[in-house]
C-alpha positions in Angstrom: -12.4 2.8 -11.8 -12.7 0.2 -14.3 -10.6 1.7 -16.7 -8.4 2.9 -14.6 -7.9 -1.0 -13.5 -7.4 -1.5 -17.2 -5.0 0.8 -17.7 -3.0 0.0 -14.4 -3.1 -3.9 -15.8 -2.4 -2.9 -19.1 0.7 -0.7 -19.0 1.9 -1.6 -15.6 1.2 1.9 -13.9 0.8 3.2 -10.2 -3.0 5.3 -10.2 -2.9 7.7 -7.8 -6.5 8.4 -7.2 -8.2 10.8 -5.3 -11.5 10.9 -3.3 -13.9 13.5 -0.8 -15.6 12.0 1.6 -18.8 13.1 2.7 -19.2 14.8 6.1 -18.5 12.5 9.2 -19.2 12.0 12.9 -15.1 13.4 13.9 -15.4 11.4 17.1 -15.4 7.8 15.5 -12.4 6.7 14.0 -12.2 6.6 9.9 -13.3 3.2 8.1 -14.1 2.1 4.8 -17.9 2.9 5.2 -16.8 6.9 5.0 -15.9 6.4 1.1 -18.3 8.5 -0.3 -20.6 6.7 -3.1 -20.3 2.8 -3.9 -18.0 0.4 -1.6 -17.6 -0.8 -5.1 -14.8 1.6 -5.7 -13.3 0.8 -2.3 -13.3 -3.4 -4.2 -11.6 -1.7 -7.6 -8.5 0.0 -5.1 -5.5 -1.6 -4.3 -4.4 0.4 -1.6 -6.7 3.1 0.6 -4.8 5.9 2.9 -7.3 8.7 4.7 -6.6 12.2 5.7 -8.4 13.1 8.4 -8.1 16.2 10.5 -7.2 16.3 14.6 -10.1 17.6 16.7 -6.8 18.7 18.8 -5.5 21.2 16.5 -7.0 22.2 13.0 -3.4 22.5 11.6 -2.4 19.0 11.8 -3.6 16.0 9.5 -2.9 11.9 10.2 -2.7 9.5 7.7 -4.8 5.9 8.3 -4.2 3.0 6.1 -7.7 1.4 5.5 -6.6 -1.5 3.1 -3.6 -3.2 2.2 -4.1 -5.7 -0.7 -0.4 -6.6 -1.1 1.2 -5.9 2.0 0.5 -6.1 5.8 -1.7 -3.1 7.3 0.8 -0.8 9.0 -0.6 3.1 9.6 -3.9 1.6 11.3 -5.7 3.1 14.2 -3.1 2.4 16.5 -0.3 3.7 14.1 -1.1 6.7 12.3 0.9 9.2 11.0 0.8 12.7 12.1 1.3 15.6 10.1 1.3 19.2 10.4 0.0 21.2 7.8 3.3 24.0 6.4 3.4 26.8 3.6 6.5 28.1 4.2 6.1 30.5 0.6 3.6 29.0 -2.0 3.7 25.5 -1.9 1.3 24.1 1.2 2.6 20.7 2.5 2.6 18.1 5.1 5.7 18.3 7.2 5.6 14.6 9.1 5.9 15.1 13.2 5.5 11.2 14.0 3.4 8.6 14.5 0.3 8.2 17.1 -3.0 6.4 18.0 -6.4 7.8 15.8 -7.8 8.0 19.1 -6.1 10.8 20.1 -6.7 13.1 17.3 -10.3 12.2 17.3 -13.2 14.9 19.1 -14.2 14.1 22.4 -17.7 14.6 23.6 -18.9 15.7 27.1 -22.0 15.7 28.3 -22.7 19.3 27.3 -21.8 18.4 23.5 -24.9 15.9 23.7 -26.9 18.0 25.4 -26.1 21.2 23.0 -26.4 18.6 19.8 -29.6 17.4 21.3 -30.9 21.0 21.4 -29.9 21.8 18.2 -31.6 18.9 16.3 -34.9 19.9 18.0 -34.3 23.0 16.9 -33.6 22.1 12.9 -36.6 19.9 13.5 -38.6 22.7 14.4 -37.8 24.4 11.3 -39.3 21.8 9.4 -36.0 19.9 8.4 -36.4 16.1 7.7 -34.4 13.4 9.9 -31.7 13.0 6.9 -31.1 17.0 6.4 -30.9 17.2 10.5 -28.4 14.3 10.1 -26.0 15.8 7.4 -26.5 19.4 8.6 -25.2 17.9 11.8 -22.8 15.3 10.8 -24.7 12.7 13.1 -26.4 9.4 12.7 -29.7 9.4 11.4 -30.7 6.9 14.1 -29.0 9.7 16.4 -31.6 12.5 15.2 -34.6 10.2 15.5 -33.1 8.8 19.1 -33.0 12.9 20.2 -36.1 13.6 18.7 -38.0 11.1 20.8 -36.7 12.4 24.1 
């Protein structure tokens, strides 16, 4: 990221630069602590958008401004863009549909979806899987897994 800096600085470029994020808990609404690897990177950025995927329908995307260092925040939770996912012949796009709240695109749980999570991490644990591999198996806390376990 360093360089990249440098050579943004040093030539006057726009670095588009992309990133995967590790596995996430889809009911809580993206932040900057769901940059996979060092916040460091996060410092080095200018500008962070996210993609993240509707629990209402796997074919449409929104797009979350998480910083703004030279402008004012815009696409935040409460104005996201929404965008369906299109491949009319070879080329697979986003074809924009709007704009929304994060909170509707993210998953709801009931009470069932505890109660089936909490059987499943007593089930991985019984298996002999650690807290952290029940967590990322999962895509839960790790305070989550030990909080089920002790019920």
């Amino acid at each position: 990221m360093k360089h990249l800096k440098a050579l943004k600085s040093r030539y006057g470029l726009s670095i588009l630069a992309l990133a995967h994020t590790p596995k996430r808990d889809l009911s809580k609404p993206i932040t900057r602590n769901d940059l996979q690897g060092s916040k460091m990177l996060y410092n080095f950025c200018d500008s962070v958008f996210a993609i993240g995927e509707s629990a209402t329908d796997k074919g449409i995307r929104y797009l979350k401004q998480i910083k703004p260092r030279n402008t004012e925040l815009i696409y935040d939770t409460e104005n996201i863009c929404i965008c369906q996912l299109n491949k009319p012949t070879n080329f697979l796009h986003f074809e924009f549909m709007g704009f929304g709240t994060e909170r509707e695109h993210l998953k709801q749980f009931t009470e069932k979806d505890r109660a089936n999570t909490i059987e499943k991490v007593k089930e991985l644990s019984q298996q002999g899987k650690t807290q952290r591999q029940i967590s990322i198996e999962l895509s839960i806390s790790l305070g989550a897994v030990n909080k089920y376990l002790k019920k």
